[in-house]
C-alpha positions as a LaTeX table, in Angstrom:
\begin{tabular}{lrrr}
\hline
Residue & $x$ (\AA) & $y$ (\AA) & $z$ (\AA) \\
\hline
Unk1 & 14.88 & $-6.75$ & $-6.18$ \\
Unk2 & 17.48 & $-5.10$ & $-7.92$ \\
Unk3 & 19.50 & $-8.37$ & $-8.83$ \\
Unk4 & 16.41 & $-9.45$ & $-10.85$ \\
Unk5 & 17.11 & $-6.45$ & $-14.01$ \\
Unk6 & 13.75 & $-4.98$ & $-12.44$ \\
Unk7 & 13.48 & $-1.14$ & $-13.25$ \\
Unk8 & 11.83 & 0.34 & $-9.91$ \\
Unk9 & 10.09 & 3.29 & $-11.81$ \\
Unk10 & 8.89 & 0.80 & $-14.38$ \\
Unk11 & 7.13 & $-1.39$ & $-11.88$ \\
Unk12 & 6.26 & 1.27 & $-9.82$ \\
Unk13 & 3.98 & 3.07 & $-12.76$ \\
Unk14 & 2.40 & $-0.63$ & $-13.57$ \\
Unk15 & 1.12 & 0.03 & $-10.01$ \\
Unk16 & $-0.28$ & 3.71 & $-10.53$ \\
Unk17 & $-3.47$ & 2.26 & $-12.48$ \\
Unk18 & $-4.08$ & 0.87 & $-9.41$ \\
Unk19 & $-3.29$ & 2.80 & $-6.55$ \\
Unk20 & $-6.81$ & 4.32 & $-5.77$ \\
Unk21 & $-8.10$ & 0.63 & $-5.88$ \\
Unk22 & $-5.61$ & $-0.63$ & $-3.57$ \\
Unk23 & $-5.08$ & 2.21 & $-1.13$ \\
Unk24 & $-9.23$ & 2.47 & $-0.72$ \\
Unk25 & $-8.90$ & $-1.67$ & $-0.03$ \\
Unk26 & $-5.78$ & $-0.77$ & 2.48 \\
Unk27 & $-7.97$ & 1.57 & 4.71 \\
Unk28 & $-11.00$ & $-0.51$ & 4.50 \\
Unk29 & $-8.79$ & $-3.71$ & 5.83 \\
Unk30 & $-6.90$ & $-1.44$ & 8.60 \\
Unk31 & $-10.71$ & $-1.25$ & 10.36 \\
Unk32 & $-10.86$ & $-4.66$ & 10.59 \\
Unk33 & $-9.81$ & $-7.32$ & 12.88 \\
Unk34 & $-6.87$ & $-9.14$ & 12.69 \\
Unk35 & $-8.22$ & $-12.20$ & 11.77 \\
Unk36 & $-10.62$ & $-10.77$ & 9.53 \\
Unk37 & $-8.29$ & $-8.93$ & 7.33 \\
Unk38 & $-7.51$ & $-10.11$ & 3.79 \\
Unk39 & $-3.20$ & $-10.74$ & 3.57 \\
Unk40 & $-1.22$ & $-8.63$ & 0.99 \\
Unk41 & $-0.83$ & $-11.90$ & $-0.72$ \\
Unk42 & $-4.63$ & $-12.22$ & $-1.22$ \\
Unk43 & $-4.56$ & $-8.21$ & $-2.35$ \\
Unk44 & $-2.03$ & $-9.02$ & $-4.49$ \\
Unk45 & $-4.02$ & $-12.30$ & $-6.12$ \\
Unk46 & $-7.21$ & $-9.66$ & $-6.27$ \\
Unk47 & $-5.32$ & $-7.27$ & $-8.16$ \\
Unk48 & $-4.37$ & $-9.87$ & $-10.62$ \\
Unk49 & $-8.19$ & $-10.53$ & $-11.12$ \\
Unk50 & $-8.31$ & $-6.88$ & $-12.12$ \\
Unk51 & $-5.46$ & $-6.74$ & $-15.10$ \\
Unk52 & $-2.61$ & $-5.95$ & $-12.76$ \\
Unk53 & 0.55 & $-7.70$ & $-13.80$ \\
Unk54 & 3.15 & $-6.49$ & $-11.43$ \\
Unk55 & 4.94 & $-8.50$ & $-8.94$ \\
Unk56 & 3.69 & $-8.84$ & $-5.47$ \\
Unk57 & 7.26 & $-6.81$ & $-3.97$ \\
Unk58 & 5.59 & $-3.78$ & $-5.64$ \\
Unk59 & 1.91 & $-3.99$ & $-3.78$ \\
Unk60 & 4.27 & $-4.60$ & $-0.91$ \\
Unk61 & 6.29 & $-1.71$ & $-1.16$ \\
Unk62 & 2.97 & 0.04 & $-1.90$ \\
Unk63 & 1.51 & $-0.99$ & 1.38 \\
Unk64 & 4.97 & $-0.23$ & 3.35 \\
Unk65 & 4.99 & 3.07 & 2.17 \\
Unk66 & 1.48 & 3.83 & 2.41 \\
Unk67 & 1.55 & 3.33 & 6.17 \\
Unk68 & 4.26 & 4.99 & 6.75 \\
Unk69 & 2.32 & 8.00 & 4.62 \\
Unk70 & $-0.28$ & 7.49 & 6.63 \\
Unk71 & 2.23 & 7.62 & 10.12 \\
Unk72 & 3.60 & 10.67 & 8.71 \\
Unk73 & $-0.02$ & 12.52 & 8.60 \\
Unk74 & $-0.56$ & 11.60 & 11.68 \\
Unk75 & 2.12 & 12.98 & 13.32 \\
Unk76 & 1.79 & 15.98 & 11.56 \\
Unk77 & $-1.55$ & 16.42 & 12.73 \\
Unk78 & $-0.66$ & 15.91 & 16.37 \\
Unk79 & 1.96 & 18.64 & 15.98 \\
Unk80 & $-0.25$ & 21.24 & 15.07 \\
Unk81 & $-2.98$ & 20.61 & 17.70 \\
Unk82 & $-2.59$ & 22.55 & 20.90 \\
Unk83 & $-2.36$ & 19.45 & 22.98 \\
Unk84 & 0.21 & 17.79 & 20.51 \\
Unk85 & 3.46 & 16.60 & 22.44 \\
\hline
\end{tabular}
């Protein structure tokens, strides 16, 4: 990633235009079944449909660290309900 000259914050702001688009497609594809479920590969090709220029390491990375977002809230939740271990 880094041997490539890539500027992380660069490529991470090409991203922001599209980060309601892509985390709204992320939760609807976590409800569905495995084999139903579009790849990050074919998120990444829809994105390109929409203007999106970026790389498919940075829809990666956005996915990566939306679920572990996502992880995080959940845990958080579980701590702060009475029956939370």
């Amino acid at each position: 990633m880094f041997a490539q000259g890539r500027d992380i914050l660069t490529n991470d702001s090409a991203i922001d235009k599209y980060a309601l688009q892509l985390s709204s497609w992320l939760k609807t594809e976590a409800g569905k079944n495995r084999k139903q479920r579009r790849s990050l590969k074919q998120l990444h090709l829809d994105l390109n449909e929409l203007g999106f220029e970026g790389p498919y390491d940075r829809v990666a990375a956005f996915a990566r660290k939306s679920k572990v977002d996502q992880t995080d809230r959940v845990n958080l939740a579980n701590k702060r309900t009475p029956w939370g271990i």
